[in-house]
GUDO-175097 format. One line per 4 residues: number of its first residue (from 1); for each residue x, y negated, z negated of C-alpha. Coordinates in steps of 0.25 Angstrom, whole numbers, plus 5000, padded with zeros to 4 digits. Example, Ala and Ser with C-alpha at 12.3 -4.5 7.8 and 13.67 -1.06 7.14 Angstrom:
% GUDO-175097
1	5049:5018:4969; 5055:5004:4971 $
***
This chain:
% GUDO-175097
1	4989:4975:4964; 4987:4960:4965; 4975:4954:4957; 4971:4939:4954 $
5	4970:4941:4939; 4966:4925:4936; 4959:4913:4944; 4959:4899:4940 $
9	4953:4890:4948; 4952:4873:4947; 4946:4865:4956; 4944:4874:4969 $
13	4931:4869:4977; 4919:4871:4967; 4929:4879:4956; 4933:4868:4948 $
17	4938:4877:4936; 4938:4894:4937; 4947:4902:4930; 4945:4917:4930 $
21	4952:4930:4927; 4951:4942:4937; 4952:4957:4936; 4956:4966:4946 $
25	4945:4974:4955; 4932:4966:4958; 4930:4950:4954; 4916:4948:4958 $
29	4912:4930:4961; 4897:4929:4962; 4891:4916:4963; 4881:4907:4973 $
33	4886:4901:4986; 4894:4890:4984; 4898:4893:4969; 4913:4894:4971 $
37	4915:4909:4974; 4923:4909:4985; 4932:4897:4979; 4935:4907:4969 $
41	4941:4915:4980; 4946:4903:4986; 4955:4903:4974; 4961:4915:4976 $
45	4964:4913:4990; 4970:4899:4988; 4978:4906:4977; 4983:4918:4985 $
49	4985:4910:4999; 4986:4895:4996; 4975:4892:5006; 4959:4894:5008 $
53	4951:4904:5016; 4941:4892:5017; 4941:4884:5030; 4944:4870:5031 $
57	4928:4867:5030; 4930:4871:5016; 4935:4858:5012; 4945:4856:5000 $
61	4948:4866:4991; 4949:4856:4979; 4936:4853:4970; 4931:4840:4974 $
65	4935:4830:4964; 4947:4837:4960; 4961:4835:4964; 4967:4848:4965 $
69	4964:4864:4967; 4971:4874:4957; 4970:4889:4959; 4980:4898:4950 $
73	4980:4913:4948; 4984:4925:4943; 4990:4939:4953; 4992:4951:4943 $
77	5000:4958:4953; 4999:4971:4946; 5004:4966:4932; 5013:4955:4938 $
81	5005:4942:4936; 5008:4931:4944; 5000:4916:4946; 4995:4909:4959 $
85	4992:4894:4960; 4987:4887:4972; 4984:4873:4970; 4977:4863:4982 $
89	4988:4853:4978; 5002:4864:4978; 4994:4873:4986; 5000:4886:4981 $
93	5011:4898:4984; 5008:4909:4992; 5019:4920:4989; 5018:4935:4995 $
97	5007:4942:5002; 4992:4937:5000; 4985:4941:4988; 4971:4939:4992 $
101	4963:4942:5003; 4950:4935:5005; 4937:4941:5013; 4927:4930:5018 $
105	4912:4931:5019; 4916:4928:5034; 4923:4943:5037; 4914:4945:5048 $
109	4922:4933:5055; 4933:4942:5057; 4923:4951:5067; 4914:4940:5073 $
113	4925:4929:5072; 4936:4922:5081; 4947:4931:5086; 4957:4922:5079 $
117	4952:4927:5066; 4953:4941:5069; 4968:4938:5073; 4971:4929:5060 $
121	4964:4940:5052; 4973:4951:5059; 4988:4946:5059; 4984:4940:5043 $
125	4981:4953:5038; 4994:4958:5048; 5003:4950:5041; 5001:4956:5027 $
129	5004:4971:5032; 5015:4967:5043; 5026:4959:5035; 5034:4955:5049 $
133	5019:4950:5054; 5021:4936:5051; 5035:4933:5053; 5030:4940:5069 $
137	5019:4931:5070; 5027:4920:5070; 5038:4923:5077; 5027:4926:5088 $
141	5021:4912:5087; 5035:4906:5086; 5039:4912:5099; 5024:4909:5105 $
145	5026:4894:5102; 5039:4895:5108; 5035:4900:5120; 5024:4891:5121 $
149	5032:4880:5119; 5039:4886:5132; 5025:4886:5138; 5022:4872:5138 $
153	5036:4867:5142; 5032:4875:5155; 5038:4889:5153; 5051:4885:5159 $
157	5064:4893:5160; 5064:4910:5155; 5052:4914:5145; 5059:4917:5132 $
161	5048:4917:5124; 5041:4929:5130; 5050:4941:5127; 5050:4937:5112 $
165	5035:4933:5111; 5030:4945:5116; 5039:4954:5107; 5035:4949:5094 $
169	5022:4947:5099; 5020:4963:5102; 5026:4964:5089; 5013:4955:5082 $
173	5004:4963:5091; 5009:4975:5087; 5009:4973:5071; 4995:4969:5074 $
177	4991:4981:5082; 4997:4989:5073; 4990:4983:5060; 4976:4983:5067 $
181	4978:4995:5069; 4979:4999:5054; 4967:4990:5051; 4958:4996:5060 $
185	4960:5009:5055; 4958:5005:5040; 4945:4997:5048; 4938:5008:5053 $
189	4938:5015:5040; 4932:5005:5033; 4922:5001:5043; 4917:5015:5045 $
193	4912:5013:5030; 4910:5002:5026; 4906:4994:5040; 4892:4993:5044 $
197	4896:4994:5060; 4903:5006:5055; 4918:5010:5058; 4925:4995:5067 $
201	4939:4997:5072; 4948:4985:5075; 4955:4982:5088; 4964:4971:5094 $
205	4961:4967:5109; 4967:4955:5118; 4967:4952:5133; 4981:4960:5135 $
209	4981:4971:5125; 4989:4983:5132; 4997:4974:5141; 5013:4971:5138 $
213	5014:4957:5130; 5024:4952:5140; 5017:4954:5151; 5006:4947:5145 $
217	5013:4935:5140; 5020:4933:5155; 5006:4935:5162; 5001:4924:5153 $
221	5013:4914:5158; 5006:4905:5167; 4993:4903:5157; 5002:4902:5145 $
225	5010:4890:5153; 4997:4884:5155; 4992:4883:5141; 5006:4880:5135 $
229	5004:4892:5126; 5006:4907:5125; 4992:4912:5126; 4998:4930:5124 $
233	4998:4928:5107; 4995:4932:5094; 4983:4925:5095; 4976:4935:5106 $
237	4968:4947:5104; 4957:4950:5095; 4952:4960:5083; 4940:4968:5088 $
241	4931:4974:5080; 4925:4989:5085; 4915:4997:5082; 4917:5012:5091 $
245	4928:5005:5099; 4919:4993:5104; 4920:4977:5099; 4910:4978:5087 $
249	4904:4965:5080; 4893:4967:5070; 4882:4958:5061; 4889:4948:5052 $
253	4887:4957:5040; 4895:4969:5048; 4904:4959:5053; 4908:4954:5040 $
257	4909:4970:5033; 4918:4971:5048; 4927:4960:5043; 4929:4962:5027 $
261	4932:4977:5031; 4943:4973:5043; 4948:4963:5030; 4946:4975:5020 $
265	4955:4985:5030; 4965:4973:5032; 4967:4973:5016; 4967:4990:5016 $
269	4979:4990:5027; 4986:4978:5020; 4984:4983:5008; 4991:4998:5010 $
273	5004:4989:5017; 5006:4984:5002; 5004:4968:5004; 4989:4968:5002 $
277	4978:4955:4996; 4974:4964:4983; 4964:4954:4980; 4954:4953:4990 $
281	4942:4940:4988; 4928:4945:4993; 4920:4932:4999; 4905:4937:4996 $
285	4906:4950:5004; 4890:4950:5003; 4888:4940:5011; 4878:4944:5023 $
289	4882:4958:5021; 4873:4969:5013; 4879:4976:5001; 4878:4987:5005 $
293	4887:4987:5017; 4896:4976:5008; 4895:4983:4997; 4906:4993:5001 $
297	4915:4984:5008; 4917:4976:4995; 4919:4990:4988; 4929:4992:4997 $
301	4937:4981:4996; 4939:4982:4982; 4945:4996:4983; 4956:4987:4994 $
305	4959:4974:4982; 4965:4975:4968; 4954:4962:4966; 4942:4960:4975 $
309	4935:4947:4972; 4922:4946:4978; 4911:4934:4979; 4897:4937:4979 $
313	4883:4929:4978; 4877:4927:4965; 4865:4934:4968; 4874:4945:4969 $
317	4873:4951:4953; 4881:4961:4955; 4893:4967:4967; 4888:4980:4972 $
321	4888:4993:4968; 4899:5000:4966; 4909:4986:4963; 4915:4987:4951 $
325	4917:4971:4946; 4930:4968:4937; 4924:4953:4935; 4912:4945:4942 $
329	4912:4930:4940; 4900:4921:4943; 4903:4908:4952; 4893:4897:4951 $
333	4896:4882:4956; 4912:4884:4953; 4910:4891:4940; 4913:4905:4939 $
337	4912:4913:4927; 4913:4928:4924; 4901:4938:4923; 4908:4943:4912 $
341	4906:4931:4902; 4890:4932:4907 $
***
């Protein structure tokens, strides 16, 4: 059991001073658009991974004016207490497996999305159940910049590289395969209750599927001389979504409940190999979805974290039936305060 028992926060974004104790179960943010609710679960991430979830167009992390960024925390790891810090200056360390694990108000981009997002997606959530992942995928990508540098010096002379490229390569695939396929299986449970579309199933599909890896790679020779690279890769192939073994792709409301239950499966399967995110950060889950088809999703997910924190509008008085709230805090321009003191 992991849970981020303390926050404090100085000068992130429009946060210029926050410092907030946390229960295990339910923390519910409410506050306006713009009032700082998502930088509170910036904070967390930044803790937790040293980086942002935030694109580039986010601009600086730092509060304008300010000179630096501090976020420092608190893990009760079932007892064993133990502080983070992350600062913009130092930046901060990132020991062990990820503590957090942070669902977007853009889940549906996984299902209408590029394919490169499903793959990142996929291998990222890989490599917290398969251990050897990793160190695979970059022997893979050594041994693929290798043979490209073979390539463009104009394939001369025995190719070496194939033999070794394509074994660890199957190797990748099959880890993948294997692990899509214990997703999938948590997936279709979920989605035949709690998906709009009904019961989704996951598969993976590229251009050669069913035929032998070497084979592929040689057929691809002349082409791959061409272009100076190795175009056979772990960056083919894509994550379809079905729906009664057809390519499915709903509203932007199913699309997003399609995505935060594939993110919700993920964490279930992750969680039973023993290296799971047991604090899970919520981004307004009611966006452009009713409550009552959201409603359970987010019920759900609390059954899968020790610490579920959640952001909702401020119109929002109260989550929805059937949540049981530890703490609710109120966000308005950088300030949060807890309902309690209210």
């Amino acid at each position: 059991m992991s849970v981020l028992s303390s926050l404090r926060i100085r000068n992130l974004r429009c946060i210029r001073r926050a410092d907030l104790s946390l229960p295990q179960g339910l923390v519910w943010l409410r506050g306006a658009n713009g009032a700082g609710k998502t930088t509170l679960l910036e904070a967390i991430y930044l803790l937790d991974r040293g980086r942002t979830f935030r694109g580039r167009r986010s601009g600086p992390v730092t509060t304008r004016g300010e000179a630096a960024t501090t976020v420092v925390g608190v893990v009760d790891d079932g007892g064993r207490p133990r502080k983070l810090q992350w600062t913009s200056q130092d930046g901060g360390a990132v020991a062990g497996p990820a503590l957090t694990r942070f669902v977007g108000t853009s889940s549906y981009s996984v299902v209408e999305g590029d394919p490169a997002l499903r793959r990142r997606f996929l291998d990222w959530s890989l490599f917290h159940v398969e251990r050897r992942a990793p160190e695979l995928w970059r022997r893979v990508k050594r041994l693929q910049q290798q043979r490209n540098a073979w390539l463009r010096g104009g394939a001369r002379g025995k190719a070496v590289w194939d033999a070794p490229y394509v074994e660890e390569l199957a190797e990748l695939w099959g880890l993948r395969t294997h692990f899509l396929h214990v997703v999938n299986d948590a997936y279709q449970d979920l989605t035949t209750t709690l998906c709009p579309a009904g019961a989704l199933g996951l598969r993976w599909h590229w251009s050669g599927q069913g035929r032998d890896l070497g084979e592929v790679l040689a057929s691809h020779l002349a082409g791959d001389m061409e272009r100076g690279y190795t175009f056979l890769s772990p960056s083919r192939g894509d994550l379809v979504f079905e729906r009664e073994s057809l390519p499915w792709s709903g509203s932007r409301g199913e699309n997003k409940i399609a995505g935060m239950l594939l993110q919700l499966a993920v964490q279930d399967v992750v969680r039973r190999s023993g290296s799971a995110p047991q604090v899970v950060l919520l981004d307004d889950p009611y966006a452009e979805v009713s409550e009552m088809h959201i409603g359970p999703v987010v019920r759900r997910w609390l059954e899968s974290a020790d610490q579920l924190i959640v952001t909702s509008l401020a119109d929002r008085q109260e989550p929805g039936a059937g949540l049981d709230v530890a703490a609710m805090f109120h966000v308005e321009q950088g300030d949060v305060k807890s309902m309690a003191d209210q």
